[in-house]
N, C-alpha and C positions, 0 to 999 in steps of 0.2 A: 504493500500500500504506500503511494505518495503521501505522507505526511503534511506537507506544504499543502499541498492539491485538496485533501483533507479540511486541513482547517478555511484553509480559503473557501470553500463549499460552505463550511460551518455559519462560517461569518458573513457571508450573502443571504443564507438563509436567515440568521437572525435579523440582520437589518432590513427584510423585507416584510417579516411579519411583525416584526415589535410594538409597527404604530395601531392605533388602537381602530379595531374594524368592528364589521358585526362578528365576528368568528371570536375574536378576543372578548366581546363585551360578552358575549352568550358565555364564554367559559370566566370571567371573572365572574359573572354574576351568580354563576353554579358556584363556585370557591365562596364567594360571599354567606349563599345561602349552606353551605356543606352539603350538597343534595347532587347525587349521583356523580362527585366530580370526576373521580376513576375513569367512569364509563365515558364521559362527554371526553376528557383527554386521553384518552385511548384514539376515540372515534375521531378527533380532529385532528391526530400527532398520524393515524395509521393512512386516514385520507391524502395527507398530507404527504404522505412518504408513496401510496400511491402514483400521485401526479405530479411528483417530484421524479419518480420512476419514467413516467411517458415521457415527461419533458425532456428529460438526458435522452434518452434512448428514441425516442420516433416524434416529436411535437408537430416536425412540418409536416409527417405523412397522416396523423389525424386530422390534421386541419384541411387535407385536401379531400381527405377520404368522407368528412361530414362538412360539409359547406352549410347547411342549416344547423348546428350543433348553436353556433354562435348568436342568433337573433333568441331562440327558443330559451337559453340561460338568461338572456339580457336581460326579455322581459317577466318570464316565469321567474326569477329572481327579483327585479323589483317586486314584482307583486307581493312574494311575498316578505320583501322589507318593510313595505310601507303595512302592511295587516301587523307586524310584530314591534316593528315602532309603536302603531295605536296600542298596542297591548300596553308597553313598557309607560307610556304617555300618560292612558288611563289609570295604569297601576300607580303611578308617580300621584296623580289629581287623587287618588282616593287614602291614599297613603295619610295615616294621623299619626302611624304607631313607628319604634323604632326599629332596630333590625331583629330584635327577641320577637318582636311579635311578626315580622314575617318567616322568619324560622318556624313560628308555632303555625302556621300555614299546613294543609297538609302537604303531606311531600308527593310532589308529580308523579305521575309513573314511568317508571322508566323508560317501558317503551315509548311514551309520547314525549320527553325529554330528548331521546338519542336521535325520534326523526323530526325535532326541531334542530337538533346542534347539524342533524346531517342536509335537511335544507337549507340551514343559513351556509353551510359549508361549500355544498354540490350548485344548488343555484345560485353561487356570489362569482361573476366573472372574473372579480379581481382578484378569486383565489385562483384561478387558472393562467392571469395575469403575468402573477410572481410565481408561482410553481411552475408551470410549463412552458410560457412562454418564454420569460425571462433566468429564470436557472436555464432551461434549456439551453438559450442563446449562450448561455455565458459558458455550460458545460462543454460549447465547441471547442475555446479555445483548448482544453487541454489533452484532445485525443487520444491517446490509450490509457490518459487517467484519469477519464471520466466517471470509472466508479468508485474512485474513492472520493471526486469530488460527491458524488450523488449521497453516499452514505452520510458525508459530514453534513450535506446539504438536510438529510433525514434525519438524523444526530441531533442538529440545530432544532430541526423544530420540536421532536419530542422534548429536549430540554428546555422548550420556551412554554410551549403548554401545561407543561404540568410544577413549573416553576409560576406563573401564573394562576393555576385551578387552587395550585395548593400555598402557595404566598399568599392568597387573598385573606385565609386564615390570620395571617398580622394584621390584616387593616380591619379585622371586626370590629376592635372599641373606637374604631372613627365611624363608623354606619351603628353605631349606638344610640347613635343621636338621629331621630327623626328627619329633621333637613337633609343629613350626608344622604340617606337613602333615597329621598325626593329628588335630590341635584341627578344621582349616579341614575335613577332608571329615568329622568328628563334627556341628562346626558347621551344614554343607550337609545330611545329614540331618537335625539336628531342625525345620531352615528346612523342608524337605521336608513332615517328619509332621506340623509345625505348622500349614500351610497346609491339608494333607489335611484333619487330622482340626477345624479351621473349618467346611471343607465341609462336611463328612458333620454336625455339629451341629445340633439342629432348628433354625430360624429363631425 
């Protein structure tokens, strides 16, 4: 294994997911609440490493092979940001109590948890963006060592999601307090509409 090629993988990977998306706010907010975090970072680090996989290895021949792949995420994506923003929004407007009393919530079910984390994941283009498009691009320049870039590039992310799912754990006595909770799910919806309404923008 290149070493060098490695980290350099590692550290493209990091500094593309780090900034805060729907994919981050959906798995902070599971850290927040302690509610399936395991699984939601499992499910975002494994996707991740997925289409981190296509991109090294084939990006421009999927992209030729599905010529409608790209309209159908755009918009089937926003839609559904902008239905999961109103949630976070509404949640935010009806919010009196502090973070104990949304913990005392019942807890989601898993299944309907893992295929929210996996359509904000699967329908958000920007995650196709930075995983395949752009690792991709970048994994050219190193040709026979593109799979140790790819690993670091997978590397990276598992340790940013569950470094996130489960760091969120320290910022509970600051969502103790009723406002942090109100800002943070205001916050995740405009992250939400913001993404959306990029999409839906003409090119």
């Amino acid at each position: 294994m290149d070493l060098a090629v490695f980290f350099t993988g590692m550290m493209m990977s990091l500094s593309l997911i780090v900034a805060i998306g729907a994919q981050n706010a959906f798995v902070l907010r599971q850290g927040l609440r302690g509610e399936h975090v395991l699984a939601v970072c499992l499910a975002c680090a494994i996707s991740d490493a997925i289409l981190i996989t296509v991109g090294v290895t084939s990006f421009r021949t999927v992209s030729d092979w599905l010529p409608w792949l790209a309209p159908v995420m755009r918009y089937g994506g926003a839609a559904f940001l902008i239905f999961y923003g109103a949630r976070s929004l509404l949640s935010a407007l009806r919010s009196r109590e502090a973070l104990s009393a949304e913990a005392s919530l019942p807890v989601a079910d898993l299944f309907r948890t893992l295929a929210a984390c996996l359509a904000i994941t699967w329908l958000n283009p920007h995650v196709y963006l930075d995983t395949v498009v752009l690792l991709g691009t970048l994994s050219t320049q190193f040709a026979s060592s593109r799979g140790s870039f790819a690993i670091g590039a997978i590397l990276g992310s598992f340790v940013f999601f569950f470094a996130l799912g489960y760091g969120a754990i320290k910022l509970r006595p600051v969502f103790a307090r009723p406002a942090a909770w109100r800002i943070l799910e205001t916050l995740i919806a405009l992250v939400m509409w913001t993404i959306a309404f990029k999409l839906l923008a003409p090119p």
